[in-house]
BAKE-482557 format. One record per residue (C-alpha): residue in three letters; x negated, y negated, z negated. Coordinates in steps of 0.02 Angstrom, whole numbers, padded with zeros to 5 digits, always signed. Layout:
N
ALAXYZ...
***
This chain:
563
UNK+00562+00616+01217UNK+00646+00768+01267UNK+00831+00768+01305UNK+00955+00862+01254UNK+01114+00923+01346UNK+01250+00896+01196UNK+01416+00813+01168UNK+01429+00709+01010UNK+01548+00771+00915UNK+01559+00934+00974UNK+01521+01090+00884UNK+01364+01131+00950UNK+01271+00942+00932UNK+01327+00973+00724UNK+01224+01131+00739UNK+01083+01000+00814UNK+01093+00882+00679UNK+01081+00984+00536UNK+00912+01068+00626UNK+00828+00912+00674UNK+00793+00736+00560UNK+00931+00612+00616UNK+00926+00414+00674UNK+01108+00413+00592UNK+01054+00486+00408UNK+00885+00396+00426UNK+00958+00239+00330UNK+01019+00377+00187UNK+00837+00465+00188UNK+00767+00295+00144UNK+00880+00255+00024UNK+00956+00106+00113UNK+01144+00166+00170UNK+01293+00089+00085UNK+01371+00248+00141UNK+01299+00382+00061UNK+01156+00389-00055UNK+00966+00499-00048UNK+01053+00612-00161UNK+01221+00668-00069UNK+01088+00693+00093UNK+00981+00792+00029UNK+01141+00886-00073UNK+01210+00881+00097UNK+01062+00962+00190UNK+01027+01091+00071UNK+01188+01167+00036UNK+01267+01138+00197UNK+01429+01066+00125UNK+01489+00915+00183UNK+01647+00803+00151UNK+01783+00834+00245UNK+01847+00694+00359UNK+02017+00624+00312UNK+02139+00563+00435UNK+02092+00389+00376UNK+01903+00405+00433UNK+01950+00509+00576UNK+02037+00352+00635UNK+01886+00237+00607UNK+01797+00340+00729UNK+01890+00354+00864UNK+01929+00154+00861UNK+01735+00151+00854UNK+01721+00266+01017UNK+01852+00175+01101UNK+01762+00014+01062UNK+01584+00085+01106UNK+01673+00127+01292UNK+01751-00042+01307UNK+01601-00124+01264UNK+01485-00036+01374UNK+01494-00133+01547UNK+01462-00290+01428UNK+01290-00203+01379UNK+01251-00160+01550UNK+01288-00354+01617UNK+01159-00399+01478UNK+01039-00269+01505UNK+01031-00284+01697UNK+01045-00094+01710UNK+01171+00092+01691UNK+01157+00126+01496UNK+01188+00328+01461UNK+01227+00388+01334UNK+01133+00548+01270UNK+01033+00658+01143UNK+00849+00640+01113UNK+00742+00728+01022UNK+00532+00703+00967UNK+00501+00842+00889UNK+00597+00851+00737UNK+00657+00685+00754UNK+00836+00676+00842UNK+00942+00521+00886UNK+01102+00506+00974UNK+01096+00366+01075UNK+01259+00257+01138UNK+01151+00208+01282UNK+00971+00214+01355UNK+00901+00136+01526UNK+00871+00272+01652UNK+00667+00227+01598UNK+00687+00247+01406UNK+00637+00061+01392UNK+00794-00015+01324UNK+00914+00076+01210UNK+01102+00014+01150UNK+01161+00027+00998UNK+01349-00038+00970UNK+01449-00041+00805UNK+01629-00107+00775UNK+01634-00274+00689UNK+01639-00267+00506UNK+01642-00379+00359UNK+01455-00412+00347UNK+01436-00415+00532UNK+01594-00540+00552UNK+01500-00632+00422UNK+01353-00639+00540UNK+01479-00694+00661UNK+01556-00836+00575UNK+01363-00923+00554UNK+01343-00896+00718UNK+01496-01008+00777UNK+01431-01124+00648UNK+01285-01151+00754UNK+01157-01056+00655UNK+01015-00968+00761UNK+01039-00770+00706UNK+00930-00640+00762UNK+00895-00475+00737UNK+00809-00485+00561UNK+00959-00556+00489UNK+01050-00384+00526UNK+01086-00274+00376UNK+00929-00146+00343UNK+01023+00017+00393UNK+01061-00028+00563UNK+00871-00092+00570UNK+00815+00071+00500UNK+00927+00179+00622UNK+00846+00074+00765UNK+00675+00099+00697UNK+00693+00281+00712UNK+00787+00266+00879UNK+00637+00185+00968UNK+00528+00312+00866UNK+00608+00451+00956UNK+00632+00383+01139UNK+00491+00233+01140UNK+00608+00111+01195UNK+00520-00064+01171UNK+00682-00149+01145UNK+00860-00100+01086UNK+01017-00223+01119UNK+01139-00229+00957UNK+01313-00263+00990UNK+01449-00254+00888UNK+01623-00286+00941UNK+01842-00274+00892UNK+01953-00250+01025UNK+02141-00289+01033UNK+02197-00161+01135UNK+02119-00182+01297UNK+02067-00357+01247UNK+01902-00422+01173UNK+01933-00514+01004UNK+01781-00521+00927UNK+01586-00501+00983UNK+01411-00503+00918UNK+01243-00449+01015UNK+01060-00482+00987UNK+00910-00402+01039UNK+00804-00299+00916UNK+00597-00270+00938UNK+00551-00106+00841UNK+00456-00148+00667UNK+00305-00059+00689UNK+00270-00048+00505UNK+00450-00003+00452UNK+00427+00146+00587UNK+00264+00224+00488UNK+00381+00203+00334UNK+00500+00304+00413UNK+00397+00420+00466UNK+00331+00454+00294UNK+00497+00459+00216UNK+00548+00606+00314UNK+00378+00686+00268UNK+00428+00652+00091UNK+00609+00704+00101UNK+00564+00871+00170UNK+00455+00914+00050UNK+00611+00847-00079UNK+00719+00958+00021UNK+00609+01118+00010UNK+00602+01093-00185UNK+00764+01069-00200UNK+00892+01143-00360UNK+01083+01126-00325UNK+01153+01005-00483UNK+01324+01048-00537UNK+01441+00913-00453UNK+01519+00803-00598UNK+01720+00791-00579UNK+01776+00615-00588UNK+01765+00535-00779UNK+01927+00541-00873UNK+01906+00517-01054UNK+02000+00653-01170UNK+02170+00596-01250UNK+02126+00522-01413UNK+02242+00605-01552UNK+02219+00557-01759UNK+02292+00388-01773UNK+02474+00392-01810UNK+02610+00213-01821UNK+02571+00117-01966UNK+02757+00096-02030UNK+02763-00055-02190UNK+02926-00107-02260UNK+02930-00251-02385UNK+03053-00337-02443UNK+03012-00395-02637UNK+02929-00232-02669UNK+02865-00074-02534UNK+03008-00007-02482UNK+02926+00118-02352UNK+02750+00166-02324UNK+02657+00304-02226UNK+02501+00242-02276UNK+02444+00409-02373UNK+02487+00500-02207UNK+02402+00365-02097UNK+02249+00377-02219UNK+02228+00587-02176UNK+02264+00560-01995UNK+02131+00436-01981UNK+02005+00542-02109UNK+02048+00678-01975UNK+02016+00573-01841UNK+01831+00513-01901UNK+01798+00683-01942UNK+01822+00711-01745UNK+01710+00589-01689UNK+01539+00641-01588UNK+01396+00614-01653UNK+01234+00553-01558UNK+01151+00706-01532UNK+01311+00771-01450UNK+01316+00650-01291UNK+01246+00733-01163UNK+01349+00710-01033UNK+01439+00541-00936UNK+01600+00645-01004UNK+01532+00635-01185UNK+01503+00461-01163UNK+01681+00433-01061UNK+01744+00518-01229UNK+01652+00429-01342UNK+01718+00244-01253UNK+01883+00295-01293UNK+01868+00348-01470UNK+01781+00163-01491UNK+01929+00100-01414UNK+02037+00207-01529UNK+01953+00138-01665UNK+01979-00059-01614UNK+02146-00020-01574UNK+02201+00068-01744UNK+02091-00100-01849UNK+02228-00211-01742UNK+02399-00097-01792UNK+02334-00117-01985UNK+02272-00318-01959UNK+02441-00339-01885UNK+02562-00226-02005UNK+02482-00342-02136UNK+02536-00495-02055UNK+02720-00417-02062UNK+02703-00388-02246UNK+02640-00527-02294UNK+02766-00594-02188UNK+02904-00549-02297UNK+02848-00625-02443UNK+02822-00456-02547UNK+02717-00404-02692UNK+02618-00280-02576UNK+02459-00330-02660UNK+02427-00128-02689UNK+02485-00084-02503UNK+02353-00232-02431UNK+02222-00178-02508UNK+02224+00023-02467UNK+02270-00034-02286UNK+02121-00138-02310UNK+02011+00006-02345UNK+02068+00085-02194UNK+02044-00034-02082UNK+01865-00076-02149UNK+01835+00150-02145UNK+01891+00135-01990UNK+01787-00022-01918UNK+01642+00062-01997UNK+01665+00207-01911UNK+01709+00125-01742UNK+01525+00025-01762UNK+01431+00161-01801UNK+01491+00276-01652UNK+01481+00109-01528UNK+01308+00077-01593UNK+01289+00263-01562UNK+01354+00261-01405UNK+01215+00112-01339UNK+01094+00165-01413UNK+01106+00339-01355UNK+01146+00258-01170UNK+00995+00175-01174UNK+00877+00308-01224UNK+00953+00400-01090UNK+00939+00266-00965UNK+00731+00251-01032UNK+00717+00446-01005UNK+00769+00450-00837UNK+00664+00313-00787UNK+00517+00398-00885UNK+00549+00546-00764UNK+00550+00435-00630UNK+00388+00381-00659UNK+00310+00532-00711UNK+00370+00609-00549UNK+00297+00468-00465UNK+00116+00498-00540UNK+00122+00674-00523UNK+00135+00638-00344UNK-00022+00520-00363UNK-00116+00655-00441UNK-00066+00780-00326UNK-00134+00666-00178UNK-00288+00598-00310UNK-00339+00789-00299UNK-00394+00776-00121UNK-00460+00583-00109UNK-00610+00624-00206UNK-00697+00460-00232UNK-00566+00367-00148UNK-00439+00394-00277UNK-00293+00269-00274UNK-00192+00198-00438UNK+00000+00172-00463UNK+00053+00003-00446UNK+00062-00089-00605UNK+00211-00123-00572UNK+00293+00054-00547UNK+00369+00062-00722UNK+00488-00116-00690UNK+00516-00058-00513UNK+00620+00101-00569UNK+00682+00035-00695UNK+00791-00095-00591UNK+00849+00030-00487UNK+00985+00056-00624UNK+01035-00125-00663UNK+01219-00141-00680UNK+01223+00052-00680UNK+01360+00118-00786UNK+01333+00302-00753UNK+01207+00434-00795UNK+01256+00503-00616UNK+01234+00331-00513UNK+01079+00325-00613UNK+00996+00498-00581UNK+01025+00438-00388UNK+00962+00253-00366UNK+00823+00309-00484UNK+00803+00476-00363UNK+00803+00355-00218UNK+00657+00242-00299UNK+00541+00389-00337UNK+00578+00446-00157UNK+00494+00265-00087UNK+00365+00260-00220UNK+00311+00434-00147UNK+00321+00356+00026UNK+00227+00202-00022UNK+00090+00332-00105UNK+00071+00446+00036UNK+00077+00287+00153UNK-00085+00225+00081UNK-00165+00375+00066UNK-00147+00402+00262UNK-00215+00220+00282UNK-00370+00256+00155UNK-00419+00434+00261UNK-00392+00341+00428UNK-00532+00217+00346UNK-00645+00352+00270UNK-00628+00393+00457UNK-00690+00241+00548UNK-00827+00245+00414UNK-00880+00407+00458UNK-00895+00358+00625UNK-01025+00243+00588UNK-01131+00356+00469UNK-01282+00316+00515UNK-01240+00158+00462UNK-01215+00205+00301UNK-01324+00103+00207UNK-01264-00077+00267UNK-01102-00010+00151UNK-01162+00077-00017UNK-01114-00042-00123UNK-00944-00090-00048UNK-00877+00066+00038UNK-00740+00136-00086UNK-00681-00048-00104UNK-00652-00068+00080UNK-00581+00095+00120UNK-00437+00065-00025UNK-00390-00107-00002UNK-00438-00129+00203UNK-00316-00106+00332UNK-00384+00026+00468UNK-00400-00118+00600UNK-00458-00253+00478UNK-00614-00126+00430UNK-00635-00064+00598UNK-00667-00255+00661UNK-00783-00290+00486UNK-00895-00146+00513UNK-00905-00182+00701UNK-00968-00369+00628UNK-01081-00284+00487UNK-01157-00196+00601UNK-01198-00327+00741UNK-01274-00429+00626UNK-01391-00311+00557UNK-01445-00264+00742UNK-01475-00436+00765UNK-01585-00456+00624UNK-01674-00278+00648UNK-01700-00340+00847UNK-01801-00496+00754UNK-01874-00399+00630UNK-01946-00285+00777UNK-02005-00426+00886UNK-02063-00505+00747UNK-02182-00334+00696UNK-02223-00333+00889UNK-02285-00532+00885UNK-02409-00467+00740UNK-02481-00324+00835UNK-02515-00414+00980UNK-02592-00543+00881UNK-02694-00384+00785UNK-02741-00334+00948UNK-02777-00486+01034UNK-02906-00519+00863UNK-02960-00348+00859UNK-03013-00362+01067UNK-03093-00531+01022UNK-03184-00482+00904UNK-03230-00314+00998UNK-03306-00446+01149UNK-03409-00565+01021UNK-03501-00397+00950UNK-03543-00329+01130UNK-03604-00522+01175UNK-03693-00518+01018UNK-03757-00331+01055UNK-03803-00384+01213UNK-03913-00517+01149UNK-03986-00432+01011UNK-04040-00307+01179UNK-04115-00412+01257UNK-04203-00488+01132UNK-04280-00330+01074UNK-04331-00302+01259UNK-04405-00444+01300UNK-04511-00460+01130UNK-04554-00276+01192UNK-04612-00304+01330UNK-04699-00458+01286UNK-04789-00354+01167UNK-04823-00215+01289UNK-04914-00366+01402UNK-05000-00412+01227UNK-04924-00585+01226UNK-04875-00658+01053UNK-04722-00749+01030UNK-04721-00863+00865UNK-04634-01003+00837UNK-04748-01133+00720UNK-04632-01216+00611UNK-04641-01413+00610UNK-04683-01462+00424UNK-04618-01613+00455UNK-04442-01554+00509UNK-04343-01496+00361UNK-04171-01464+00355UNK-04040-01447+00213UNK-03951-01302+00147UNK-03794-01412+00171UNK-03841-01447+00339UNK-03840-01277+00378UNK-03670-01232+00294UNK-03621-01391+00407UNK-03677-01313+00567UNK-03575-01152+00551UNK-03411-01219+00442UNK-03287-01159+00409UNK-03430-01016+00345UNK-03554-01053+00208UNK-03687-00976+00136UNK-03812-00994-00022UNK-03993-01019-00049UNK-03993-00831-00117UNK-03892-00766+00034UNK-04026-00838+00139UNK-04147-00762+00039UNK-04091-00589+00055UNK-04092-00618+00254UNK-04275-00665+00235UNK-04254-00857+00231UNK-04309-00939+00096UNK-04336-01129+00074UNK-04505-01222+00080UNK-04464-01362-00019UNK-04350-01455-00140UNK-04287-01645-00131UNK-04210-01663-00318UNK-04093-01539-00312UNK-04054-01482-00127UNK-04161-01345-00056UNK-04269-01373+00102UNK-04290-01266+00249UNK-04396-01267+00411UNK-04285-01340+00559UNK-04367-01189+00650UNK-04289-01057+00568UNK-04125-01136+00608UNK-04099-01023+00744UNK-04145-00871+00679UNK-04037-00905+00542UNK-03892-00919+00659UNK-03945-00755+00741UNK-03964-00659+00562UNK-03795-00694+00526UNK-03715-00640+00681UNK-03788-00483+00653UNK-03708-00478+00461UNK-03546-00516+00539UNK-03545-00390+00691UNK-03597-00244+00575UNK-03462-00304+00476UNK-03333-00286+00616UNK-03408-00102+00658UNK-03393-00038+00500UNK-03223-00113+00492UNK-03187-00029+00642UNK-03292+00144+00612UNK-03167+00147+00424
***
């Protein structure tokens, strides 16, 4: 926060205000002041005019500043430190503070006791715990933006009424800034600049005083026997005159038209009574008036016609009104969407569902076109906020997601789900999780791949060993029958004929391996005898058997190996 050397009040802090986005009109900007509405602010700020202060207010003040200076060694008892008062300014946020610790930690905000604070009051003495969420929004918002502008982490409400010199009446409570209400505030002044820049001066409406109502004459009936006096011919052009007079729908345009309108209907009611009750004299006097009834009759009944049709009129037309300016509302309100839609991409966000109701009882109760135009004004304003609030929050997730990109694929199918409805933090902490547990299982996956090439290898060097051993033996073999043959000695092994074995002994002796009579065959064994149906073989060529079919298997293995 920087501060600023200005006196409130004087000339040169006004010049201040209307340069910089104030804690004071931040309640207004958000549409929350029971002072002055979005409207008049933004009127205010981009003409420059603003209401003069009667004596009346004048005098409100300067009880307040009184108060506020009375009050002040009460806030600095509390707070345990000097409270100064000054101007502060974060860029083109500004606040005017009644007091702030020397560190910027604490600020003080004090207010003369009013109704709905004395209210506050009263529950208090009544032994109800109130704290600081019970205090009316616009003092919350104000504070909001105060701690936005100086980072105070706490700000001590006090509101008090002196009696002269004398305390007579005294609230405090401490306030913790609303985090989220700040970023709302923050985004409502983004909005109400850009409101600001586009904004057209609307011809100020002078206060609503329906038109004197002329056409409708006395009804004068004398009676007595027989008509002695009547006007009724004259009454009858006067109101023909009258009706003639009257608006018709497609004239009301403005709350004046309307205002006018109103008191035509009332016109109208009012003239049905004077010929109900000149009747009621009439007959009153016991006279043949039979004639004089019934034309006053088809006045009156002209007249109510007339005085339905315009009030019917006169609703109906209201109410279209009413639907059109809430149409604009919400077509405003889209627009805005769009606008912001334009630069999502896939991350597009949707109205609420519920934008259409939400506008529309802004105007409740709302007799005005004026009042109307402004509450509704005030609602597109925080629909806009509420828009441009989640769009922030969706690009701060597209962020966190692009900081994981290549992690990209753990979110295909789920990304644009989680960016729109995920806080920042909340996907920041799931993605964080995602990913974990896919290292985890990629980490087993890996050791898992690693556990099979070992084992490959281990095999592979296994195998490699058995077809040197048996390449060492089939070496030596072939040297030694060399050399036996070089010393002309003849090795032959005489096979017993009385030893057989069975082709199912052999598959026995090397299980889990088997082999058939015509694989031994094409190794050069073939049997010598039969025994019913097994085949016989000389015990004596068990061995070479066993030696045959190492040599199948190495080769195997090398070409294996050699592929």
């Amino acid at each position: 926060m920087k501060t600023v050397d200005l006196i409130q009040g004087s000339p040169e802090w006004h010049a201040h205000r209307r340069a910089h986005w104030n804690a004071s009109d931040a309640p207004a900007m958000m549409g929350a002041s029971p002072y002055k509405t979005r409207a008049q602010l933004l009127r205010e700020l981009a003409t420059g005019i603003v209401p003069e202060v009667d004596a009346v207010t004048q005098a409100r003040f300067d009880a307040g500043h009184r108060f506020e200076a009375l009050a002040r060694p009460l806030a600095e008892k509390i707070v345990g430190e000097d409270l100064y008062p000054c101007v502060g300014t974060y860029g083109k946020w500004s606040a005017s503070f009644d007091g702030l610790t020397l560190t910027g930690e604490v600020a003080w905000e004090h207010k003369s006791v009013n109704a709905e604070l004395r209210e506050l009051i009263r529950r208090a003495e009544e032994g109800e715990p109130i704290h600081a969420d019970h205090l009316p929004e616009h003092y919350q918002i104000q504070m909001d933006h105060q701690a936005l502008v100086s980072g105070a982490r706490s700000v001590l409400f006090m509101a008090t009424r002196w009696e002269g010199d004398e305390l007579a009446e005294q609230f405090w409570c401490w306030y913790s800034p609303n985090a989220e209400r700040q970023m709302r505030i923050a985004a409502g002044w983004e909005q109400f600049e850009r409101d600001l820049a586009a904004y057209v001066p609307e011809q100020t409406e002078a206060k609503l005083i329906a038109a004197p109502v002329e056409g409708f004459g006395v009804l004068a009936l004398r009676v007595e026997g027989r008509v002695l006096a009547s006007n009724l011919d004259a009454f009858r052009a006067g109101a023909d005159a009258f009706l003639a007079r009257l608006p018709k729908p497609a004239e009301l345009q403005t709350d004046q038209d309307f205002a006018d309108a109103d008191a035509a209907v009332k016109a109208c009611a009012e003239a049905e009574d004077r010929i109900k009750a000149a009747k009621a004299l009439a007959l009153a006097q016991m006279a043949d008036v039979d004639a004089v009834l019934r034309t006053a009759d088809s006045i009156a009944e002209t007249i109510r016609a007339a005085r339905l049709a315009l009030d019917r009129a006169v609703f109906t037309e209201k109410d279209r009104r009413k639907s059109a300016l809430v149409s604009a509302g919400v077509d405003a309100v889209r627009a805005h969407y769009a606008e912001i839609n334009a630069t999502l991409g896939e991350h597009a966000i949707a109205p609420p569902a519920t934008l259409a109701s939400e506008i529309g009882s802004a105007i409740k109760g709302l007799k005005t076109l004026a009042s109307m135009r402004d509450k509704i004004d005030a609602a597109v304003a925080a629909a806009k906020i509420d828009a441009s609030q989640r769009t922030e929050r969706v690009r701060q997730c597209v962020a966190v997601m692009a900081g994981h990109a290549e992690y990209s694929h753990l979110f295909v199918g789920d990304r644009v789900m989680l960016c729109r409805d995920k806080s920042p933090e909340d996907l920041r902490n799931m993605v964080t999780a995602r990913i974990a547990d896919h290292q985890r299982r990629e980490e087993q996956r890996i050791r898992e791949a690693e556990e099979r090439v070992r084992q490959q290898v281990e095999a592979a060097a296994k195998r490699e060993q058995e077809a040197r051993e048996i390449g060492n033996a089939l070496k030596i073999d072939a040297a030694f029958s060399a050399s036996a043959a070089a010393r002309g000695v003849e090795f032959r092994q005489e096979p017993l004929p009385h030893r057989r074995i069975k082709l199912g002994d052999i598959n026995a002796a090397i299980a889990p391996l088997s082999i058939t009579a015509d694989g031994l065959a094409q190794l050069g064994f073939t049997h010598v005898a039969t025994d019913k149906a097994a085949k016989l073989y000389d015990e004596a060529n068990f061995k070479p058997i066993l030696s045959a079919l190492a040599k199948v298997i190495a080769r195997a293995d090398l070409r294996r190996e050699a592929a």
